[in-house]
N, C-alpha and C positions, 0 to 999 in steps of 0.2 A: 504494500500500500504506500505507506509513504517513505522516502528515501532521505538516508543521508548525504550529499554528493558534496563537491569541491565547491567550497563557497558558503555550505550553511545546509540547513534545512530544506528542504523541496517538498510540499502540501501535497496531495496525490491532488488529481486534476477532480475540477468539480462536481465533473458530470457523475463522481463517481462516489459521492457523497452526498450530494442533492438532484432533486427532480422537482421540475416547475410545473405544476397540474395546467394541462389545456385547457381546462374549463373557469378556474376561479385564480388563477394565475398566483399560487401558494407554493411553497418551497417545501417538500418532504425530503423525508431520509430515504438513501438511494433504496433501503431494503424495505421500507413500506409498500403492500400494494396497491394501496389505496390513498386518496389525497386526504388528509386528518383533518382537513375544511369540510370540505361539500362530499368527498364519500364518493366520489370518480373512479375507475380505475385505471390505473398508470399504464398511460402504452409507453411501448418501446422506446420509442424516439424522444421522449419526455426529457431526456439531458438539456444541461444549460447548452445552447448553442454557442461553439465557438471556445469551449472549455477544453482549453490539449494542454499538455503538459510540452513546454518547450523551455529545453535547457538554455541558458545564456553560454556564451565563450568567452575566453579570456578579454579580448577586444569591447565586446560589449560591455561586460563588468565596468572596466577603468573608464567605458564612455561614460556611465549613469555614476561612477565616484567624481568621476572630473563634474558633471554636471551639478551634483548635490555639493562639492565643495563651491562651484561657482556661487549657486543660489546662498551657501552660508555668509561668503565673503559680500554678498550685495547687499543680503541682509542687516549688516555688521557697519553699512557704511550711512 
């Protein structure tokens, strides 16, 4: 499920812990069959859309520290 990898923690991907009911638009746990609002039952395709798990690399990492150190230093001025 969820992974330790280079850099910290990594959450397993959403779809795989939540599901958004079609009908009343509610967040259940991936293993309910049912939506715990309105009482639907959960089709397949019910994952959050667009929920993958994508590792960052090296490059990207130091892009988004360089970025958050810029925003600290604007902050600061």
């Amino acid at each position: 499920m969820a992974r330790q990898e280079k850099g910290g923690f990594r959450p397993p991907p959403l779809g795989k812990i939540l599901w958004k009911c079609p009908s009343c638009n509610t967040f259940n746990a991936a293993d309910a069959g049912t939506c715990k609002k309105c009482g639907a039952a959960k089709v397949e395709d019910a994952a959050i859309a667009g929920a993958t798990f994508k590792p960052i690399d090296d490059s990207e990492r130091l892009n988004q520290d360089q970025k958050a150190v810029e925003k600290v230093l604007r902050e600061e001025k």
